[in-house]
N, C-alpha and C positions, 0 to 999 in steps of 0.2 A: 186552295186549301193546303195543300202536302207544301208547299215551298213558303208562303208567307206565313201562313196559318200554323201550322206547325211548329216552323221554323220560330215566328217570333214568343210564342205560347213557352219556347223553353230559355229566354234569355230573361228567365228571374233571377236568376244565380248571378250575383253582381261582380263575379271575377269569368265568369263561361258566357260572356254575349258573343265573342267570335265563333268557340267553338259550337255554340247551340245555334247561329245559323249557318253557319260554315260547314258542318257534318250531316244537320239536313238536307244540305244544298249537295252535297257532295253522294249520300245516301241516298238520295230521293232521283239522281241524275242518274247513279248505278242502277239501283233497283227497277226503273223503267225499262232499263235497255236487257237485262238479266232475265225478267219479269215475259217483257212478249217475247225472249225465245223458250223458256221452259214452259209458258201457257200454250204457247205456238206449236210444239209439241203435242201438249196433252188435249187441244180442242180442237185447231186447224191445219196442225198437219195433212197435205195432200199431194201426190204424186213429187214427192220429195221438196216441196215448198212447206212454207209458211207463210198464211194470208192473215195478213194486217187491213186492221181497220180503225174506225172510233169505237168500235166495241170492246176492241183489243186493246185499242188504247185506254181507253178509261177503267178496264179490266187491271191492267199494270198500273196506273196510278191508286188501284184499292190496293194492291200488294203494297206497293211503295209505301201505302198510309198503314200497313200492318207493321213493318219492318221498320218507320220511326216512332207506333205506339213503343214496341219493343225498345226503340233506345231511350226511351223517356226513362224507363225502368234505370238503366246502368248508364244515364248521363254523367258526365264529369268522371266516369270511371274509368275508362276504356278508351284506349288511342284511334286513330285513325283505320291504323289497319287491321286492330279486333272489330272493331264497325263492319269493315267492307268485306271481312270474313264474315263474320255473323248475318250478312245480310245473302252471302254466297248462301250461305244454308239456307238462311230460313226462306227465301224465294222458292225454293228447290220445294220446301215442305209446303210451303201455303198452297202452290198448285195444285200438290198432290191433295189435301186435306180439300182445296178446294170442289176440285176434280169429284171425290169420294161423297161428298156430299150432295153437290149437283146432279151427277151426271149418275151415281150409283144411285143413290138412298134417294135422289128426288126432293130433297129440302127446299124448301122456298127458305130464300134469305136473302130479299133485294137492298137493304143499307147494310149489308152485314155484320150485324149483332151478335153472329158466330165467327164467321171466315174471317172479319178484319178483328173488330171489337176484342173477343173471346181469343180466338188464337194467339195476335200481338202483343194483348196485356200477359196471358201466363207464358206464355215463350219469356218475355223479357224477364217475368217474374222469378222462372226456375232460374234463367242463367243467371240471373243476380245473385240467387243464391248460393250456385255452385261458386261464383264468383264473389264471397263475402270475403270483406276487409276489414277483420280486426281491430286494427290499427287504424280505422278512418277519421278516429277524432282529435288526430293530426289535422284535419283539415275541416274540422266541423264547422270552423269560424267562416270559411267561403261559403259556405251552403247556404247560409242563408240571401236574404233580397234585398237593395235599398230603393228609395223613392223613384227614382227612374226607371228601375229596372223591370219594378211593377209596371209601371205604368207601360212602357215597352211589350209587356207581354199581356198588356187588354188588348193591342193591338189584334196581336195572335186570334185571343178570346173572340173579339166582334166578328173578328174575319171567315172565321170559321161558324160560329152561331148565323151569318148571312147567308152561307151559300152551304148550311147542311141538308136544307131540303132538297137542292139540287145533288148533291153527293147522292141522297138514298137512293133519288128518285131517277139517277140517270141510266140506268137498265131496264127501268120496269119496262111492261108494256104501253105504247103509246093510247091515250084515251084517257077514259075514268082510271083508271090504274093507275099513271102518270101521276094526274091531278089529285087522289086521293093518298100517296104516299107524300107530295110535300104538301096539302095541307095536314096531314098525322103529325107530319117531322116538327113542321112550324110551330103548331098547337101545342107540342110537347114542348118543345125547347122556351115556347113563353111561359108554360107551366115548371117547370127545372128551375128557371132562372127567378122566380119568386118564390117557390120554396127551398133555393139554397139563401136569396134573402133574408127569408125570416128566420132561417136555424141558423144560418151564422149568428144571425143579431142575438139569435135566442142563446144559444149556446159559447156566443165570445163574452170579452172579458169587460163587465160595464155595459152590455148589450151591443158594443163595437162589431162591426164587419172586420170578415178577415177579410184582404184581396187574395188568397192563395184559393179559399170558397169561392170565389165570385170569379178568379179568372180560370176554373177547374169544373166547378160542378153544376155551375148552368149551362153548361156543355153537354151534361150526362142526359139529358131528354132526348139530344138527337140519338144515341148508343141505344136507348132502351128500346125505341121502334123501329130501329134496323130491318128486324125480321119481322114485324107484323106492319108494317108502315101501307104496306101495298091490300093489306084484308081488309077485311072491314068490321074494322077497330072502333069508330066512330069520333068526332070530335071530342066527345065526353072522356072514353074510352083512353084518347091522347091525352088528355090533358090530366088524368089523374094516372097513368103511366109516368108521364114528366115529371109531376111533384111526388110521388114517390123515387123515382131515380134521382133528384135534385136532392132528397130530404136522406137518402140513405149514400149517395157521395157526401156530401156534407160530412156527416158524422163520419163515415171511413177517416175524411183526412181529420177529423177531431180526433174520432179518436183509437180508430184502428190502424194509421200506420205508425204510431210509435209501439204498437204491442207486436206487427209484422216485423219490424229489427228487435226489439228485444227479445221475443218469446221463438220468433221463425225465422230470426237472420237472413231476413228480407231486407237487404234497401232498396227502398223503394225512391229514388230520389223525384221523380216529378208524379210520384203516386197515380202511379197508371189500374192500381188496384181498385182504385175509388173512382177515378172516371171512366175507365173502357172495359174493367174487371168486372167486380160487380154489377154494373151496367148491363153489358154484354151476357153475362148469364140471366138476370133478369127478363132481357130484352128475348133471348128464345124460349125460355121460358112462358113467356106469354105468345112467342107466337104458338109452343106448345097446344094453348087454351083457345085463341083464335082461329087455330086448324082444327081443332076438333070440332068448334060450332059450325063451321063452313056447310051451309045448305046452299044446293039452286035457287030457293025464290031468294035468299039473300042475295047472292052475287047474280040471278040470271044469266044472259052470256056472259057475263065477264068472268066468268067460273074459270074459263078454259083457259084464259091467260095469269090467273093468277094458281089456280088448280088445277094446272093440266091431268093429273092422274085420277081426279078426282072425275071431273068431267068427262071424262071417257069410262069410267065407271070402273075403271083397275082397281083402285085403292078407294075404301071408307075414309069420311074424314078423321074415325078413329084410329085409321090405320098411316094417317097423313101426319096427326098427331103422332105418334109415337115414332114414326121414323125423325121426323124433327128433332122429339127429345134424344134419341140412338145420333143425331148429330152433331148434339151439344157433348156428348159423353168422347164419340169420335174424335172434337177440336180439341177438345180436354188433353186425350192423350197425345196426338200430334203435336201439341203444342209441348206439354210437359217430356215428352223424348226427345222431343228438337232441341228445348232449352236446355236442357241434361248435357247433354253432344255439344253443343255448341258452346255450354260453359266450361265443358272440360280442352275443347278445340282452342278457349281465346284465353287460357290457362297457359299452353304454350310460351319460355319464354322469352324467346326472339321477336316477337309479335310487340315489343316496347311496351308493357303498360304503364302507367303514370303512377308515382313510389305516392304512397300513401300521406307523404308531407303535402304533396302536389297535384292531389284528386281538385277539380273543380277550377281550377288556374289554366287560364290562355294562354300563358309565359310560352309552357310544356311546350305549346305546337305552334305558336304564332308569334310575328312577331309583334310587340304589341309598344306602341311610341308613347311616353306619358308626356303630358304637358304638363304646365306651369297648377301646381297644384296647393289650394287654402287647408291651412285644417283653422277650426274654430277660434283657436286663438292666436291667429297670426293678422298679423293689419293686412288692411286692404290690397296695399302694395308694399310687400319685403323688401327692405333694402337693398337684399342681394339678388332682387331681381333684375335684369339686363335693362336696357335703357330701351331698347326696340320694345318689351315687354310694357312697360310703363307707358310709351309713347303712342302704343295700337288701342291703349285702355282712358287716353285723355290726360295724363299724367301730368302736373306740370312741372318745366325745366325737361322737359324727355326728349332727347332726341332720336329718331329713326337708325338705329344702325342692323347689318347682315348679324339672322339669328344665329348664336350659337349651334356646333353642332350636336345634337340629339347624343344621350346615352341611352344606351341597353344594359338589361339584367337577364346575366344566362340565365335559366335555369336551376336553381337550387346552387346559386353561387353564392345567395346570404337565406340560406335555409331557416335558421334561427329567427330574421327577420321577419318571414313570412308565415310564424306562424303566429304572429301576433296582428290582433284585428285591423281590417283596412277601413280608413277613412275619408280617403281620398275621393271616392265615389259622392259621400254627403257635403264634401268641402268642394266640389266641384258642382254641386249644385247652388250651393249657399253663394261659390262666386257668379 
């Protein structure tokens, strides 16, 4: 999920395929190793070691998925090494926030719908904004997707809708617990992914499907039962959780992230607001309501693994409830102090950020080789294309000869060029 999943979920952007898997890759490889030793710290620190395990580990693969929700936020904005500073922090703070929740306040939150969800998306959200660019519609023309690129990033979509119930459910307790968080997660994410169907259709243009709905917001079913996935929610319960969290991502990217840049100088570029945001407060939200019902004859024993405080008779489930909600208020503010700090840290400006002609471009940090490239009105075969060219495609009269060698383009070395739209992407499909 964090390396493919992720990874391929943000190469919509038809000039950022390198760097949207390249920075996850790069992010998600940091984040682990960062991850268990500040966890290691705050859980299994013991006689001056750090004990690692699977628990540990799949502990830091939830960080790692917190700290690239956050880059979905200021994708195409930010260089390499604002990334791998921003991830320096925010590791540091997820612990803690995590820590504070867990282990103080007693939260239940096994997919978390708080710790990952909640925290990742407004972390990413503040520092984008501390981090607003004026000037971005120098480069508006990248931003957007073409035919492959979508398609590219269902990849992501499926990969991650397959193995969300395993994500929630790889903490809980083993048993009914286990078994009752992915079927929640599953139930939901079937329910999401048919009501972002029908509101796309309902709400696009001509009753057309968006792919930006469908590779986004039938994802939001598994976010909303994070925190109540492991209670007992029930299958009903999942399933009209999901189509409300499908039905209100939907709409966010209809039509609340153009009023987030215009009105709150928010870019939001892979609108992490509408999938992991909203979601994410949702999703504890309800587990707010599902801990407050928490009786014994519902769970029987299984009380004690999913409500430990509850079971031992410390805490009311009224009192379970409200520390849950006291932990969504908690992620709130760690998130929004972190992103604060961290937007004014990757503000710094030796840190290379990408000039605002050349937000969203691989040029910046990679090297990127073009081939033999159609736009719509050119023949099949260019005259002035090489004779080895002609000859690899059937050509006749072609002969085989040694390609030419490759040219490259620095970097804003035809600046004026590139701010004019690319079609290279749809003419390379068309051949």
């Amino acid at each position: 999920m964090v390396f493919v999943g992720f990874g391929f979920l943000m190469v919509f952007l038809q000039r950022y395929g390198f760097s949207s898997v390249g920075f996850t890759f790069l992010l998600a490889a940091f984040a682990l190793q960062w991850s268990t030793l500040v966890q290691g710290f705050l859980h299994s620190f013991d006689s001056g070691h750090i004990h690692v395990g699977m628990e540990s580990m799949i502990n830091a693969d939830f960080c790692a998925g917190a700290v690239l929700i956050s880059f979905g936020a200021v994708l195409g904005k930010t260089g390499p090494a604002q990334l791998l500073l921003m991830a320096l922090l925010e590791v540091v703070l997820f612990g803690i926030n995590e820590f504070v929740l867990l282990n103080l306040l007693g939260v239940r939150d096994a997919g978390g719908s708080m710790t990952i969800h909640t925290f990742g998306a407004y972390f990413g959200l503040v520092l984008s904004r501390v981090l607003y660019r004026p000037q971005l519609e120098k480069s508006r023309h990248r931003q957007g997707s073409v035919y492959h690129s979508d398609l590219f990033a269902m990849i992501g979509t499926i990969f991650l809708w397959i193995f969300w119930p395993s994500f929630n459910s790889a903490l809980t307790a083993l048993g009914a617990g286990q078994h009752r968080t992915a079927l929640n997660t599953y139930y939901s994410l079937a329910a999401s992914t048919l009501g972002t169907f029908a509101l796309s259709a309902l709400v696009g243009e001509d009753g057309r499907l968006d792919m930006v709905h469908i590779q986004n917001a039938a994802l939001a079913g598994g976010v909303v039962v994070g925190t109540s996935s492991e209670m007992m929610l029930t299958p009903f319960g999942a399933l009209a959780a999901g189509f409300l969290a499908g039905t209100v991502s939907t709409l966010g990217y209809k039509f609340f992230t153009p009023i987030l840049e215009l009105k709150f100088k928010v870019q939001d570029t892979c609108g992490v607001h509408n999938l992991h945001g909203m979601p994410g407060v949702l999703g504890a939200l309800l587990g707010v309501l599902v801990a407050g019902l928490a009786t014994h004859e519902a769970y029987g024993d299984g009380l004690e693994s999913v409500f430990p405080l509850i079971a031992e008779g410390q805490r009311s489930a009224t009192s379970q409830a409200v520390h849950q909600l006291f932990g969504l208020f908690v992620t709130l503010l760690f998130a929004s102090v972190g992103g604060a700090l961290g937007g004014l840290l990757l503000k710094l400006p030796f840190l290379d950020s990408p000039p605002d002609s050349q937000c969203y471009e691989d040029q910046v940090h990679w090297e990127v080789r073009h081939g033999w490239a159609l736009t719509p009105s050119e023949p099949p075969f260019p005259a002035s294309a090489p004779s080895s060219f002609l000859a690899a495609r059937g050509a006749p009269g072609a002969t085989l000869s040694p390609l030419p060698t490759p040219s490259f383009q620095v970097p804003g070395e035809h600046e004026d060029k590139a701010q004019r739209p690319l079609r290279m992407e749809e003419a390379d499909t068309q051949a």
